[in-house]
N, C-alpha and C positions, 0 to 999 in steps of 0.2 A: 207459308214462308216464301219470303221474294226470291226469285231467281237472279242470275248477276246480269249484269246491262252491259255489253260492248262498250257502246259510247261513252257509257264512266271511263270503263278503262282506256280508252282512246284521249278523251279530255285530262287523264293521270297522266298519263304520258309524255302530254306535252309541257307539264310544267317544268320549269326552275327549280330544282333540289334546295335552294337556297331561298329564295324568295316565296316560293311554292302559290306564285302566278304565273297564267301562260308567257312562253319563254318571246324575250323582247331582242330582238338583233342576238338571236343564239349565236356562239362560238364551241367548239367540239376541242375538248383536251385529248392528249395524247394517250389517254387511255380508255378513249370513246364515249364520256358522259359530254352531256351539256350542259348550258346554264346562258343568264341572261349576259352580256357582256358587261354592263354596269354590276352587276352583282358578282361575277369572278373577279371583277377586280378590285374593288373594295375588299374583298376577301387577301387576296393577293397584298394587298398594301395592308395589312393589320398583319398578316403573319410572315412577312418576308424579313421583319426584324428581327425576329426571335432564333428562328430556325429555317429548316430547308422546307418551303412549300411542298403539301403535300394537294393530295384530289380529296376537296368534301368528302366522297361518297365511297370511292375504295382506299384513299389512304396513298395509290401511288403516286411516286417524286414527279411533280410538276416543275416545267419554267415557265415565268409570266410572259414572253416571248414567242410561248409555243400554240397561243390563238389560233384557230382559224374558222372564221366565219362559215356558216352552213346558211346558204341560200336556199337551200329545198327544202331546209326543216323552217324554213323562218315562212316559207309560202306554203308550206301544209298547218304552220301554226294559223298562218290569218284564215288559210280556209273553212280550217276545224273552228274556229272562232263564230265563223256565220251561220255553222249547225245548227240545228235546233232538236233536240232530244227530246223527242216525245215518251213519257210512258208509255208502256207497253204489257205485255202479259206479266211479266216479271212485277207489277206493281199489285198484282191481284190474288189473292186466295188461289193457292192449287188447289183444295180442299172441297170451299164453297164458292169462288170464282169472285167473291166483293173484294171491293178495296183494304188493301192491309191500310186502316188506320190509327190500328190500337200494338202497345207493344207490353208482352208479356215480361215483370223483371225476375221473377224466376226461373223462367225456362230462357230469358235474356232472347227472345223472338217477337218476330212482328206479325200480328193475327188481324180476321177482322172480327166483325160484332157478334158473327154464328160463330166462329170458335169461343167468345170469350164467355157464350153462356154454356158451351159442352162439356159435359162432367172434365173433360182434361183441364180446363182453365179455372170452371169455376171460384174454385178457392184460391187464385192465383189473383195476386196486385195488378191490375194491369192498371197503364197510362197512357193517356194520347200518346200519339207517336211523336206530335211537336215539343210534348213538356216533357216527355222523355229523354228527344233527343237535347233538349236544352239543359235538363237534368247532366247529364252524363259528360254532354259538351261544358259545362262547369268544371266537373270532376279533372277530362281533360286538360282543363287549364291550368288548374291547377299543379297536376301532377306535370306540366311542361315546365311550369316556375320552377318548379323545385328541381325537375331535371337540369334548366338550364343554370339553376345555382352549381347545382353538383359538378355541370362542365368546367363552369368558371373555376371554380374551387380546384376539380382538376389539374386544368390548366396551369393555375398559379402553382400546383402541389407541384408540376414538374418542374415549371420555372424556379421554384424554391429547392427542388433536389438538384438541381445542375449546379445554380450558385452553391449548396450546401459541400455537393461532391468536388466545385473548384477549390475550396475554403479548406476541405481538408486537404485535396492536396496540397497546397497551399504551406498548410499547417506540418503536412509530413515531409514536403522539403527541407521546409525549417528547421524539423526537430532532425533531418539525415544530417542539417550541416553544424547544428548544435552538437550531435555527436561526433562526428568528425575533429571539427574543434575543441571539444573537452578533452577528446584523445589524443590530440597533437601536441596539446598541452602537458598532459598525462607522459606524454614518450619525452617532451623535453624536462619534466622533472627526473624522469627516470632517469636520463642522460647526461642534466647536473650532478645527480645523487652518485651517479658512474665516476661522472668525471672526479668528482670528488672521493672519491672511494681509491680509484685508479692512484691521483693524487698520496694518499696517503701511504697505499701501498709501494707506491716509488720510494718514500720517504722512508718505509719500512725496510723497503731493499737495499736501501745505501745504507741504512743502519745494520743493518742484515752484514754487507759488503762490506761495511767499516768494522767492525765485529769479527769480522773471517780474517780483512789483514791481519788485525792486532791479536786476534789467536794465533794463526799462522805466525807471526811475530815472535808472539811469544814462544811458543812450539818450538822455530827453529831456533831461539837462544838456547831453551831447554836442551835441545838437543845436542847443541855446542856446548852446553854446560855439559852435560852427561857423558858426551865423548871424552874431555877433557878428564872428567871425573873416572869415566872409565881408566883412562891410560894412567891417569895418578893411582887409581886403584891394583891395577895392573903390576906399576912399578912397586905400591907399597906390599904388592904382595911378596914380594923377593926380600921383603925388610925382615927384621925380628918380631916375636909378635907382642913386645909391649911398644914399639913402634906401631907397627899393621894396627894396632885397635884405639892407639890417639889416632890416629888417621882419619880409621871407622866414625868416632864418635863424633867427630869435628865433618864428615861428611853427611852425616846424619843430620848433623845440627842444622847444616847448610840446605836440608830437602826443605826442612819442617820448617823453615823460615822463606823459604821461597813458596812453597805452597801455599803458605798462611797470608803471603803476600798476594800473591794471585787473588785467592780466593778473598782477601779484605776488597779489590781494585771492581770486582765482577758485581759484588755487593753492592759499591756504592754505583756502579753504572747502572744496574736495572733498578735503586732507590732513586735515580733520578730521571730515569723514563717512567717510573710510575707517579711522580710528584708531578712532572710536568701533565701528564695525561689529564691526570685529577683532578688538576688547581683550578681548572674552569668552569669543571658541573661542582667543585665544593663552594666557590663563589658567588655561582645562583643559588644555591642551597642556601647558606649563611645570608645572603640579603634577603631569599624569602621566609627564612624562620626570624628575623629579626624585624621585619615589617609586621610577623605573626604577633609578633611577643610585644611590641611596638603599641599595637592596635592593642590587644589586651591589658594591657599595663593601663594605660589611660583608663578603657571602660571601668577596671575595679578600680583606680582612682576616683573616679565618678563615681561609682555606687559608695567607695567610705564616704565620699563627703555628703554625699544624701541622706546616707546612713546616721548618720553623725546628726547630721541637720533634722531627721525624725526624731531621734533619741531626745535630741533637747527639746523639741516639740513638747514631745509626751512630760516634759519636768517643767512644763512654765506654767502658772494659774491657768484656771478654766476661760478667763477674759482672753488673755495672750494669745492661749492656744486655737481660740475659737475664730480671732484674725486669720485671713488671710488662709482659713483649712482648705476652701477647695482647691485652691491653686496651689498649697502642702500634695495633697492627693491627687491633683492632675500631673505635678511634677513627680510624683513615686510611680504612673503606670509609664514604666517604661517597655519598650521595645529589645527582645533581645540582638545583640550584634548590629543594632544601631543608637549608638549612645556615642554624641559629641560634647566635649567638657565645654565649659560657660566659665573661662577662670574670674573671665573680669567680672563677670554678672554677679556669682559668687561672691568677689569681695564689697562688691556696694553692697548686698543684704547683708555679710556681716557689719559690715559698718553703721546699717539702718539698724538692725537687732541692738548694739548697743549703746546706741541713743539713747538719752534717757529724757522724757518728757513730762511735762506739770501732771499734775496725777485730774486734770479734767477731760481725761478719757474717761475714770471711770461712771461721768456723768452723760444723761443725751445733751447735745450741743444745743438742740432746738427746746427741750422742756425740760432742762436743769435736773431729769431726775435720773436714778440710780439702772444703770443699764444693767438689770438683774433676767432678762430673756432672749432666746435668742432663736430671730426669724431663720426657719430651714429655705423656705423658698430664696430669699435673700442674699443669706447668709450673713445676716448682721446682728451684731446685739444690738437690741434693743432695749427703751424703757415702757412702763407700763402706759404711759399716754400711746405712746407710738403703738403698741399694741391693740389698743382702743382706735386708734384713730383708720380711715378709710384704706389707707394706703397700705396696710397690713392686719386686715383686721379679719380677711378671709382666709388669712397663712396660719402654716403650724409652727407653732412656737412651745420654747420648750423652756426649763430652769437652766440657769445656766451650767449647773456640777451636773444638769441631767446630761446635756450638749455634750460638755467636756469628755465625761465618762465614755458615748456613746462614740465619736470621733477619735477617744485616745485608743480605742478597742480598733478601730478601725486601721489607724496608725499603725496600732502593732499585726494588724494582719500584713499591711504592707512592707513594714519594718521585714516580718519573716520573709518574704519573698522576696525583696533585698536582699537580704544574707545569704537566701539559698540559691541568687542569682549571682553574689559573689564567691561563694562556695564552688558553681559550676565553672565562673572563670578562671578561678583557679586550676581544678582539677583540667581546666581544657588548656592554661598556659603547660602544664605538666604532660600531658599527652602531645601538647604539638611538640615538644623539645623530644620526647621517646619517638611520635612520629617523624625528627628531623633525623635523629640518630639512624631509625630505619633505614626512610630513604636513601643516606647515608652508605650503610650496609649493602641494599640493594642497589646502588648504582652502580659499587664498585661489582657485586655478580654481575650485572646486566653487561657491564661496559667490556666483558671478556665476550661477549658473543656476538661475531662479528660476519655479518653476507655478502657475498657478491656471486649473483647468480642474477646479473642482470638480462642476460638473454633469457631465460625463462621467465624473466618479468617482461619483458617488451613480449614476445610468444604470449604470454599470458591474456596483457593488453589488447591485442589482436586479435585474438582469439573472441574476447568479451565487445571488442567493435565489431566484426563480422557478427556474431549473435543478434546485436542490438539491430546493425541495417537490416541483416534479414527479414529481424520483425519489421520492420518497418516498409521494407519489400514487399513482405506477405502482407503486412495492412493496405498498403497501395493496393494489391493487385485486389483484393475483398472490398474494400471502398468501392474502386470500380465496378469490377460487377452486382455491388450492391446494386449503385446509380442505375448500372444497363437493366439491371430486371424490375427497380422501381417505374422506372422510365418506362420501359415496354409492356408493364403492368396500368401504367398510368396511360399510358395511348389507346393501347389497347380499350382500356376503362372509356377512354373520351369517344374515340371510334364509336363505340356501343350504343353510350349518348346521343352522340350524331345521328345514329341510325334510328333510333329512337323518338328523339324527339322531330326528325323528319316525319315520322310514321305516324307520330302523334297531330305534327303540324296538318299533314294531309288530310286524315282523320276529320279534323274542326272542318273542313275545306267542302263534305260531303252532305248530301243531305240528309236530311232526318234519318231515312227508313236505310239510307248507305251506313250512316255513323251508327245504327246499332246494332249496324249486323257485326256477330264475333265481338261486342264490345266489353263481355267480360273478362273473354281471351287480350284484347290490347289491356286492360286496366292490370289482369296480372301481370303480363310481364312487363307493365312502369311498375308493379310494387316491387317484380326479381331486381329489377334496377338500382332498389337503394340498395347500397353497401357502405360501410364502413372505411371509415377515413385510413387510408393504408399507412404503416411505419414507414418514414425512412430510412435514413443508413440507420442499421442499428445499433440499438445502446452501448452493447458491449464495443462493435468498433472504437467507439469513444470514449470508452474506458480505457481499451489496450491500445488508443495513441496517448491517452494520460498516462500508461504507464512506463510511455519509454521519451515522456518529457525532460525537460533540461534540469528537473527537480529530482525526477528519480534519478537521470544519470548524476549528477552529484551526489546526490547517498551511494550509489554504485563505485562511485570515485573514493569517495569518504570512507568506504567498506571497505577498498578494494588499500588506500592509503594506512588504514586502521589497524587491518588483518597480515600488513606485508607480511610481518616474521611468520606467522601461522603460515601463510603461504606457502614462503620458501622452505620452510621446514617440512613441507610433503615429501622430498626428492629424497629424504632419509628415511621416506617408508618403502617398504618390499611389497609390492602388489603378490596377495597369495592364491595361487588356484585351490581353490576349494572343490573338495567331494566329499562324499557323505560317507557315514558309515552306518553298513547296514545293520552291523551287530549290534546298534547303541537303537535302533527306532521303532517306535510301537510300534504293536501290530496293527495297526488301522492306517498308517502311513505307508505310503506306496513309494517308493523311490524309481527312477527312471532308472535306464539302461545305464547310461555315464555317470548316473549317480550324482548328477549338478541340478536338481529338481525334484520337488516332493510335492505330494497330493495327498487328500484325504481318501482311503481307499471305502470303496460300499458298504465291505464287511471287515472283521477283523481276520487278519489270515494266520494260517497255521506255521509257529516259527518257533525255532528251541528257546526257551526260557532260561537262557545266560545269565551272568550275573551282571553285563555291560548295557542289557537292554532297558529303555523302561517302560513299566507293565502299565501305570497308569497313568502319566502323564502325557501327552501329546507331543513327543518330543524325540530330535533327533540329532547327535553333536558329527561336528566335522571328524575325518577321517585321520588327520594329520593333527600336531598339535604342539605346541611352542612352549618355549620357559622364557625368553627372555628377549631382547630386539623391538622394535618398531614394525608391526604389520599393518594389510590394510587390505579390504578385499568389497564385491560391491555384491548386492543382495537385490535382486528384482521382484518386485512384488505383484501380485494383478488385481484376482476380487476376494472377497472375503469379509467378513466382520470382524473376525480376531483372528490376530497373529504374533509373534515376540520372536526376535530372533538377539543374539550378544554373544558371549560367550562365558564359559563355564570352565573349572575347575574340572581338574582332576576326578578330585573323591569326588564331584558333586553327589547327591542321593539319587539311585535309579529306582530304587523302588516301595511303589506306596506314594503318598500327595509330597508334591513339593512347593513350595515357594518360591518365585523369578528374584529375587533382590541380593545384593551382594552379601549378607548375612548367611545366606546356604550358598554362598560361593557361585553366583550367576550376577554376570550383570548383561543387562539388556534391554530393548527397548519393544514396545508393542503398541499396535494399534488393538482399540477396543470401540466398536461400532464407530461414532464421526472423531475419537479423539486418539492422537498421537502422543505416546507417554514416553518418560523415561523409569525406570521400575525401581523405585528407591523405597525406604524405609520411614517413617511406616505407611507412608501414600505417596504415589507417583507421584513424579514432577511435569505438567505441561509441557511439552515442549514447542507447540504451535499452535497460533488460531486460526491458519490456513487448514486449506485439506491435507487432505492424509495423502502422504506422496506412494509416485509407484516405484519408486528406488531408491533404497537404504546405501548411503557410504560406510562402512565402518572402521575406524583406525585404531590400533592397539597400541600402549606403548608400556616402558616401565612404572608408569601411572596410568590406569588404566583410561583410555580416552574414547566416547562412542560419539560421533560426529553423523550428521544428518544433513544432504543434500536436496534441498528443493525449490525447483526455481533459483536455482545459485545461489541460495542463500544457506550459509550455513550457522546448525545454531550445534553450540556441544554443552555436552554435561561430563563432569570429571568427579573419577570416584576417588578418593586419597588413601587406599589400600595397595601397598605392595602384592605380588603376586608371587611367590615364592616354587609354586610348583606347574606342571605342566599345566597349561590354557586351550580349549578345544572349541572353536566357533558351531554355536548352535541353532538351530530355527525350531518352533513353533507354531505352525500352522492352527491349532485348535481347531474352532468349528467353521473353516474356509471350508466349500464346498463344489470348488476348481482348485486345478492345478494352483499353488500360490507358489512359493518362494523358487526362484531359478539363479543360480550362483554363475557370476561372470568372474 
C-alpha cells in the first residue's frame, strides 16, 4: 500500500478553494483562507446581490473591500511551481518493494503484480491503476453534477423561502388590517344600533314623563274631588238619614263614573301606542303575503288553462290530436315555482283551434292519399306512399287510433301531474296565509323583548378582536422562525456541499494511485449527501392564516350579528360552582379532596351501599341542585374515550343499567371514541365534525338548553320538556383511564 507524499500535500495547499488551480495574485480574507483574486471576486459580484457575503470555505461575514494581497504566499506559489516531485518509496510495495501498478476493488487498495497472485488477492477484481482510476474519476463526476444540482436547487430553495416568508408576512399584515377594519366597522354598527336604541328610549321617557304628569294630574283632581267629597260627606252626615243615603248614592254614582272614565281614557292610549308600534312590521307582512298569494294565483291560473287545453286534447279525433303532440307535451313538463302565463300566446291558439279548414287535411298534400299513419321519429301523419318512400321509410310508424290511444294515455299521465301540481298550489296558497297569521302572532311576542346591553356588546367585540390579532401574532412570530430554521437548515445544507464538492473537485485533481486511495470512503460520503428536498413554511401555517382570512372573519361577523339575542341573554345566567357528591358516585370513581374532579379509580373501593349511590353505572351527580332559574357552569375535560356529562332529575334510577336520554330523566351530552354526541331518543344527535373539544359550556334553563363551546363556535340542542322537580348536574367519566372531568 502507498505511503502519503509531502509534496502532494504541499502542491494541495497552495491551490484556490474555488478554482482548485495553483493560487494566481492570492489575496487573504479576514478569516485567513485564500484564493485567487479574480476568483473571490467574481464570487463576491454573484452573491453581493442576494444577501450578505459570506467566506466559500468557513461561512464567515465577508466585505469585498477587505482584500489584502499576500506577496510571500504568491512567491512560494511560483516556487512550489518549479518543483518537481519525484516518486519515491511511497510509490512501491511495502511488502514486495515493486511498483504499485495494479489496484484492488475490493479491498479498494493499490498493490503490485506479487500481491495480486497471493492467496489475499487472488479472487479479488483487480485493475490497472490508470483504468481504475479513470473508472472512479467518472463516478466522481458524476456524483459532483448531481452535487452541484443539489446546491443550485439549494440556493434557490432559500431564495424561494425568504420571498415565501415576505409573502406571508405580507399576507398577515393584510389580514391584522382586514380585522381591524371589519371591527371598526362592527363598533360603528353597534353604536348606530345604540344610537338608535338610546333614541327610542328617550321617546319612551317622554311618554314615560307625559304619562306621570297626566296621572299626577289626574291624582291631584281626584284628590280635590275626594276632599271636597269628604267635607260634603262630613256635612251630610249631620243630616237625617233618608237625606245622608240620597247623598250616599249619588256619591257612589259619582266614583263608578269617574273611574270607568279613567279607565275608558288609559285604554285607548296604550290601543294607540300599540297600533302605532305595529302598523309597520304589519305592512311588510301584508305586502309580502300578497306578493306570496300574487305569484300563486297566477301559477294555478296557468295550470287550469293547461289543464283545460289537455283535457280537450284527449276529446278531439286521432288526426287532431296527433298535431302538434310534442309541443302538447313539451308545454305540460313544467317546472315547479317557475311558471310564467303566456295570455297573449294563449289566445292566438285559441283562436287557431277554431279555425275551421277544407277538410284536405285529411289527405297527403304531395300524394293525394289518406293520411292513415303516423311517423314517431317526425311526428307527422303520414300517408302510405310517404311511408314507402326514402325519407321515412326507416321510421316507425304506427295506425293512427294506435298513435292516438298511446299519446291520449300519455296526456293523461301528464293531465294527473297537473292536478296534483295544482292541488299542491293550493294547499301551499293555504299554508302561506296560516304561515302569514303566524308570523303575525309571533312578531307581536318577539316585538316585547327588548336589549340594550350595548357595553357588553362593544367588550365582547374586543374581546373577539384581541383573539383574532393574537392569532395572527403568534402566526407572525412561527412563520418566522419557521423561515430562520428553513434557512439555517438550508445553509447549513449548501455549506456541506461546498465542502463536498471542493473535496470532490480536489479528488479529480490527483493522480491515479492519489485518487484511489480512501476512494470508497469519499464515494460514501457523496452518497450521505443526498437528502431530500426539505418542507417549507409549513402546511398548517397556511391553513391557520386561511383561517383568520377576511372570509372567515365575516362568518365570525355574520355569527356574531346572527347570535346577538343569544348573546345577550347569557348575563341572565348564574355561573354555578359545582361539587360533587360523594354519596351519589360508584365505587370505581375517585373523587378529589374539593371534590371539583373525578377519575376512574384501579379498584372498586369499599363504600356503604345507600340508596343515593349508583352501583352500576359509572356515574356521579352534582352535590347542589336546582328547580327552576337560568344556570350555567363549565366542565373541563382531558383524555379518555368515553365520557357524558348533563344533568339529571331527581328520582333518576341509581341502581341496575340506566339509560343517558331524557326518557329516564337525564339529558346530556357525551363523547364516544372520535364522535361528539348529544344523547337523544332513540339515537344521538351529531353535534360536530370537528374534534372532540376539551371544554364543555353547559347552560340550563326553564327549557332545558346544553350548549357547547369550541373554538368559539357554538352549537346547541334544546329538549322541549319542562322540568318540574329538582335538576342535579352530572358527569360520566366511563372507561377514561386519567383524571377526566374538573369543574370550574
Amino acid at each position: 500500500m502507498a505511503l502519503p507524499r509531502p509534496g502532494q500535500d504541499i502542491q494541495e495547499e497552495i491551490k484556490c478553494p474555488i478554482c482548485l488551480e495553483y493560487l494566481t495574485d492570492p489575496v487573504t480574507l479576514e478569516c485567513g483562507h485564500n484564493f485567487c483574486r479574480a476568483c473571490i471576486g467574481d464570487y463576491c459580484e454573484k452573491w453581493e446581490e442576494h444577501e450578505s457575503l459570506e467566506c466559500p470555505v468557513c461561512r464567515a461575514k465577508i466585505q469585498k473591500g477587505n482584500l489584502r494581497p499576500n506577496w510571500q504566499l504568491a512567491n512560494v506559489v511560483e516556487g512550489i511551481k518549479h518543483l518537481e516531485f519525484v516518486p519515491g518509496v511511497e510509490d512501491l510495495c511495502v511488502s514486495h518493494k515493486k511498483e504499485l501498478s495494479l489496484f484492488c476493488e475490493e479491498d479498494g487498495a493499490a498493490v503490485c503484480v506479487v500481491c495480486e497472485r497471493s492467496p489475499e488477492h487472488s479472487s479479488h477484481k483487480v485493475l490497472l491503476i490508470e483504468k481504475a482510476s479513470q473508472k472512479y474519476k467518472e463516478q466522481i463526476q458524476d456524483e459532483l453534477e448531481f452535487l452541484r444540482e443539489e446546491r443550485k436547487r439549494l440556493e434557490g430553495l432559500r431564495v424561494s423561502e425568504s420571498q415565501k416568508q415576505q409573502e406571508y408576512q405580507e399576507m398577515t399584515k393584510a389580514e391584522r388590517q382586514k380585522v381591524v377594519s371589519e371591527f371598526k366597522r362592527l363598533h360603528q354598527m353597534l353604536e348606530k344600533q345604540e344610537q338608535l336604541l338610546l333614541a327610542r328610549l328617550a321617546e319612551l321617557e317622554r311618554e314615560i314623563e307625559k304619562s306621570q304628569e297626566e296621572t299626577v294630574t289626574r291624582l291631584s283632581d281626584k284628590i280635590s274631588h275626594l276632599n271636597c267629597l269628604i267635607r260634603e260627606m262630613e256635612s251630610k252626615c249631620q243630616q237625617q238619614s233618608r237625606y245622608l243615603l240620597q247623598a250616599k248614592t249619588k256619591a257612589e254614582r259619582q266614583k263608578v263614573v269617574s273611574e270607568f272614565k279613567r279607565l275608558h281614557q288609559f285604554i285607548k292610549e296604550q290601543e294607540r301606542l300599540l297600533l302605532v308600534r305595529l302598523a309597520e312590521l304589519e305592512r311588510e307582512i301584508e305586502t309580502s303575503q300578497e306578493e306570496t298569494v300574487t305569484k300563486l294565483s297566477e301559477e294555478i291560473s296557468h295550470l287550469d288553462s293547461l289543464v283545460k287545453e289537455m283535457e280537450r286534447k284527449c276529446q278531439q279525433p286521432p288526426r287532431d290530436l296527433l298535431q302538434d303532440i310534442r309541443s302538447t307535451l313539451s308545454r305540460a313538463k313544467i317546472q315547479k315555482g317557475n311558471h310564467i302565463p303566456n295570455w297573449q300566446l294563449a289566445n292566438v291558439v285559441e283562436g287557431i283551434k277554431k279555425m275551421e279548414f277544407p277538410g284536405v287535411e285529411d289527405v297527403c298534400e304531395r300524394h293525394k292519399k289518406e293520411l292513415s299513419l303516423f311517423c314517431e321519429e317526425d311526428g307527422v301523419v303520414v300517408c302510405v306512399v310517404c311511408w314507402k318512400s326514402p325519407e321515412h321509410k326507416s321510421h316507425s310508424m304506427l295506425l293512427m287510433d294506435e298513435a292516438a290511444q298511446k299519446y291520449k294515455e300519455q296526456i293523461q299521465d301528464e293531465l294527473e301531474i297537473l292536478r296534483e301540481e295544482r292541488k299542491r298550489l293550493e294547499a301551499l296558497r293555504v299554508s302561506e296565509s296560516q304561515k302569514h297569521q303566524e308570523y303575525q302572532a309571533k312578531t307581536k311576542a318577539e316585538r316585547q323583548k327588548v336589549v340594550s346591553e350595548s357595553q357588553r356588546l362593544h367588550q365582547f367585540i374586543e374581546e373577539q378582536e384581541r383573539l383574532l390579532l393574537a392569532q395572527l401574532a403568534e402566526l407572525e412570530r412561527e412563520i418566522e422562525k419557521s423561515h430562520e430554521e428553513t434557512v439555517t437548515k438550508v445553509s447549513e445544507e449548501v455549506s456541506h456541499l461546498d465542502n463536498l464538492i471542493r473535496e470532490m473537485e480536489c479528488q479529480c485533481q490527483k493522480p491515479p494511485r492519489d485518487l484511489l486511495q480512501g476512494i470508497r470512503s469519499t464515494l460514501s460520503r457523496c452518497k450521505k449527501g443526498k437528502f431530500q428536498l426539505l418542507r417549507g413554511i409549513f402546511p398548517e401555517l397556511q391553513t391557520r392564516l386561511k383561517s383568520c382570512s377576511e372570509l372567515n372573519l365575516r362568518e365570525k361577523v355574520s355569527m356574531f350579528q346572527g347570535n346577538l339575542q343569544s348573546y345577550l341573554e347569557e348575563g341572565s345566567y348564574s355561573k354555578v360552582k359545582v361539587t360533587l357528591d360523594p354519596d351519589t358516585a360508584n365505587p370505581q370513581l375517585l373523587l378529589s379532596a374539593d371534590r371539583r374532579s373525578v377519575r376512574l379509580a384501579d379498584a372498586p373501593q369499599q363504600l356503604p351501599d345507600n340508596p343515593e349511590r349508583f352501583d352500576s353505572e359509572l356515574c356521579v351527580l352534582g352535590h347542589e341542585g336546582f328547580i327552576s332559574g337560568r344556570h350555567c357552569w363549565e366542565v373541563e375535560v382531558q383524555q379518555g374515550i368515553f365520557w357524558a356529562m348533563g344533568v339529571a332529575k331527581e328520582s333518576v334510577r341509581r341502581k341496575g343499567k340506566i339509560h343517558l336520554r331524557p326518557e329516564d330523566g337525564i339529558w346530556a351530552v357525551q363523547r364516544r371514541f372520535h364522535q361528539f354526541q348529544a344523547l337523544t331518543a332513540p339515537t344521538p344527535i351529531p353535534l360536530s365534525e370537528h374534534q372532540v373539544p376539551n371544554r364543555v359550556w353547559e347552560k340550563i334553563q326553564d327549557e332545558l338548553k346544553i350548549l357547547r363551546e369550541e373554538r368559539k363556535r357554538l352549537e346547541a340542542l334544546r329538549v322541549s320538556e319542562s322540568q318540574k322537580q329538582q335538576e342535579y348536574q352530572g358527569l360520566s367519566p366511563q372507561s377514561c383511564q386519567k383524571p377526566l372531568p374538573k369543574v370550574n
